[in-house]
C-alpha positions as semicolon CSV with decimal commas, in nm:
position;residue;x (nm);y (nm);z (nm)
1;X;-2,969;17,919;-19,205
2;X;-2,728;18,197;-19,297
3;X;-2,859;18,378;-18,980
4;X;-2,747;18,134;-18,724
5;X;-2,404;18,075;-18,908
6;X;-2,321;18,442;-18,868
7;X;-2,463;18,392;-18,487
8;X;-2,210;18,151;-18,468
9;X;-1,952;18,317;-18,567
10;X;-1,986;18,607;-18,394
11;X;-2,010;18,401;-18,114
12;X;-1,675;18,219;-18,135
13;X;-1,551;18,537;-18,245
14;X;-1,609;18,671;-17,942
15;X;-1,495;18,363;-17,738
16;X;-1,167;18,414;-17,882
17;X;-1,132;18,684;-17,826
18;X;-1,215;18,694;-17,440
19;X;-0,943;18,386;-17,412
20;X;-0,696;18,613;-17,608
21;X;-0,723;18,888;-17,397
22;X;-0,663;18,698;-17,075
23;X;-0,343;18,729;-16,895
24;X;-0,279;18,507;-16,629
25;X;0,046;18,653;-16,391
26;X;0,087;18,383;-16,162
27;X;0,149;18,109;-16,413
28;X;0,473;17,904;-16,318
29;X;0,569;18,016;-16,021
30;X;0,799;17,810;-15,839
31;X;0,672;17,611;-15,498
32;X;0,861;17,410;-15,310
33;X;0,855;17,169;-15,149
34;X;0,561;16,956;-15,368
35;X;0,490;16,728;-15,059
36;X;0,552;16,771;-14,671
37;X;0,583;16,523;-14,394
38;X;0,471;16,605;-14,036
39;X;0,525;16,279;-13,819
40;X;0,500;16,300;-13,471
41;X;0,654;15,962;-13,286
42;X;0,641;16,022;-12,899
43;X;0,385;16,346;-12,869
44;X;0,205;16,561;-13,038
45;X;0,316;16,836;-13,211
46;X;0,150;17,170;-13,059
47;X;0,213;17,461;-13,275
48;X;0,478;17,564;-13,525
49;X;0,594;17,224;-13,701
50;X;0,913;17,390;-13,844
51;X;0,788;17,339;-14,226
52;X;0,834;17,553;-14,444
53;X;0,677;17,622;-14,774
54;X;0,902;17,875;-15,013
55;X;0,682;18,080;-15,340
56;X;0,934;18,252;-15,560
57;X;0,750;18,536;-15,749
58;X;0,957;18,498;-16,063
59;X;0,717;18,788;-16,257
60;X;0,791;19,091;-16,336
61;X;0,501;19,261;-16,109
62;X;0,370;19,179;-15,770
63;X;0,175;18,901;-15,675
64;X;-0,040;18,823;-15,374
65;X;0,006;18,443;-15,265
66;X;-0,339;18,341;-15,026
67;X;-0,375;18,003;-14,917
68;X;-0,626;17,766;-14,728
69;X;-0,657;17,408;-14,683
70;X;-0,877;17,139;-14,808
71;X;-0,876;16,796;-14,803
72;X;-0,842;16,624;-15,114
73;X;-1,090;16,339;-15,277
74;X;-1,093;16,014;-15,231
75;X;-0,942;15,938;-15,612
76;X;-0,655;16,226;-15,556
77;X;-0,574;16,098;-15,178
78;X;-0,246;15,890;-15,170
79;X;-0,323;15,496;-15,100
80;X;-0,304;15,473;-14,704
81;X;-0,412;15,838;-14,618
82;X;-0,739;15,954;-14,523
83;X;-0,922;16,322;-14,462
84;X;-0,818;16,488;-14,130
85;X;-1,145;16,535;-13,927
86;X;-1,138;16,889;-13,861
87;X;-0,948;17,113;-14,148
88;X;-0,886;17,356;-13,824
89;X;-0,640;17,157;-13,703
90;X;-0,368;17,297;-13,938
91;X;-0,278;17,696;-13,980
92;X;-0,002;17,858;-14,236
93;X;0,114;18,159;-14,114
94;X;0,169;18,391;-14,293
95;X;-0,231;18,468;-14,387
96;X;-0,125;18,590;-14,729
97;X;0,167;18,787;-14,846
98;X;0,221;19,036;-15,121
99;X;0,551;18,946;-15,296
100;X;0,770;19,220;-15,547
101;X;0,959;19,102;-15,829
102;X;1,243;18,850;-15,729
103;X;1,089;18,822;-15,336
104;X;1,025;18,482;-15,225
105;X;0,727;18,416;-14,971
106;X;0,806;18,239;-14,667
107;X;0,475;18,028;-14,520
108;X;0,475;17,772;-14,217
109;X;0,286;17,509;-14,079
110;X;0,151;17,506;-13,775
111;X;-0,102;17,212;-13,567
112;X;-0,371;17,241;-13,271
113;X;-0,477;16,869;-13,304
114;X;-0,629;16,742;-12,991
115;X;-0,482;16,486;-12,797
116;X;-0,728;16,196;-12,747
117;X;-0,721;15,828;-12,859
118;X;-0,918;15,867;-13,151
119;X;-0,647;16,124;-13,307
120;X;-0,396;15,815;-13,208
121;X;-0,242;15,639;-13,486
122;X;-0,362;15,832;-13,745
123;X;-0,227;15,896;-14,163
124;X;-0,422;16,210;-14,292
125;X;-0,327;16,394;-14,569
126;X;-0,445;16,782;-14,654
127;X;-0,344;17,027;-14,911
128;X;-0,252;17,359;-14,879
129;X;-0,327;17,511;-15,123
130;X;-0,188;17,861;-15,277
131;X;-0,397;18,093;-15,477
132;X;-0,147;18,268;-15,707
133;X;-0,284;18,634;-15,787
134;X;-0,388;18,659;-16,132
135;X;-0,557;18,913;-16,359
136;X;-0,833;18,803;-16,615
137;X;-1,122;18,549;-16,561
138;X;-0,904;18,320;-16,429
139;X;-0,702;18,231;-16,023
140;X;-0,426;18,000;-16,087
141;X;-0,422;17,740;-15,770
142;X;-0,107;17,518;-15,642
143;X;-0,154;17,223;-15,412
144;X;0,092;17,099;-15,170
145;X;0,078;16,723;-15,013
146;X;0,101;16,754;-14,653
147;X;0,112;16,402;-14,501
148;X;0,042;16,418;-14,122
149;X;0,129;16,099;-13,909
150;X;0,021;16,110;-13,539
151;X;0,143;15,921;-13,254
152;X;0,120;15,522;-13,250
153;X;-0,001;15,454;-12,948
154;X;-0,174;15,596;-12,571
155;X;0,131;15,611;-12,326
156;X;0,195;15,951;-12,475
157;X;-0,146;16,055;-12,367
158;X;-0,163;15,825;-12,040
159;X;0,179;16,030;-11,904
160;X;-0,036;16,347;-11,958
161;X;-0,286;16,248;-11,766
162;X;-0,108;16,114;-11,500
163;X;0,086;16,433;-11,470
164;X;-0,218;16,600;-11,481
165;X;-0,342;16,390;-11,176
166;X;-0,048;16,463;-11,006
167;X;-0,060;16,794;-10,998
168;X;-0,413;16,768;-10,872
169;X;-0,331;16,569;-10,622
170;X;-0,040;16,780;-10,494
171;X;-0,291;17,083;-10,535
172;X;-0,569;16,898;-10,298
173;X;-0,242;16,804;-10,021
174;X;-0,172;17,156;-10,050
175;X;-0,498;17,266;-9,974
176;X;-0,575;17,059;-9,663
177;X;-0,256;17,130;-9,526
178;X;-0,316;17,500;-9,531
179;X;-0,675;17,460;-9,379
180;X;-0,508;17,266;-9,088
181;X;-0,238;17,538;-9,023
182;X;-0,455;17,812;-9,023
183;X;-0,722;17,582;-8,787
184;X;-0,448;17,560;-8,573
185;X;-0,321;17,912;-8,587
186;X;-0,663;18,038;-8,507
187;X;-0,704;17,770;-8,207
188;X;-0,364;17,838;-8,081
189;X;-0,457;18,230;-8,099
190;X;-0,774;18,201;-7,897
C-alpha cells in the first residue's frame, strides 16, 4: 500500500512538473480577420482573391506562423455550408513566415477551383488554419472561417465555352483559307 502511494506521488510529481516547465510563446497572438467571405457572383475567381489575413507577433521573440487548410466537421461547420471537395483548391501565400518582435505577417488567399457545373452554386466553408510556433510539448493552432460562395448559375460557364468555340472555329476558317491560298499559289506558279 505505502509503495504505490509514493508511486503516485512521484508520479504527479513529475506531471507537474513537466506542465510547469512548459512555455508556450505563441499564446494570444492577435489574428484578424476571425471569418472571411469569398463570393464570386458572375465568374469565378482564378487566383489571388484580395483577402488578407494579418498575425501580429505581439512576443517578445520570434515566431514562425505555418498554415494549411482543413475542412472542418460536420458539428463545427456553420448551418448551410458544406466541405469543399478538393482542399487544393485554396493556397495562402505566404508558405510560412518568420515574424520579429512587433512584425505583423501578411498571408493571402488565393483559388484554382475548376469551372464545371458541379462547382456551380456551391457554400463551402474551410479553415485556414495557423500554427503559432511554440516551445514545449505543446503547437498552439488558430482557425479562420473562410466561407466560399461560387457562382449561381451556368451562363458564366456557357459564355466560356462559346468563346472557346469561337475561337476554334475562327482557328479552323483560318486554316482552310491558308490551304486554299497556298493551293492556288502553287497552281498559279506551275
Amino acid at each position: 500500500m505505502r509503495k504505490n502511494i509514493v508511486i503516485i506521488t512521484t508520479f504527479i510529481l513529475i506531471f507537474m512538473s513537466i506542465i510547469s516547465s512548459i512555455t508556450c510563446t505563441a499564446q494570444n497572438v492577435p489574428i484578424e480577420p476571425y471569418e472571411i467571405w469569398i463570393t464570386m457572383d458572375q465568374e469565378f475567381i482564378k487566383g489571388n482573391t484580395t483577402k488578407e489575413i494579418v498575425i501580429t507577433n505581439n512576443k517578445d521573440k520570434n515566431i514562425n506562423f505555418t498554415w494549411y487548410i482543413e475542412n472542418p466537421s460536420p458539428a463545427s461547420r456553420r448551418q448551410n455550408r458544406t466541405n469543399i471537395t478538393d482542399l487544393s483548391w485554396v493556397d495562402i501565400e505566404p508558405k510560412w513566415y518568420n515574424a520579429s518582435p512587433g512584425d505583423k505577417a501578411y498571408f493571402y488567399i488565393y483559388l484554382k477551383i475548376p469551372e464545371n457545373g458541379e462547382n456551380l452554386n456551391q457554400s463551402w466553408e474551410v479553415w485556414a488554419t495557423f500554427r503559432l510556433g511554440s516551445e514545449g510539448i505543446f503547437n498552439w493552432v488558430h482557425s479562420i472561417r473562410v466561407y466560399i460562395d461560387t457562382p449561381k448559375n451556368m451562363s458564366v460557364i456557357k459564355n466560356q465555352i462559346i468563346d472557346q468555340n469561337i475561337i476554334i472555329f475562327l482557328i479552323i476558317i483560318t486554316a482552310i483559307i491558308a490551304i486554299i491560298i497556298i493551293f492556288f499559289y502553287k497552281k498559279k506558279k506551275t
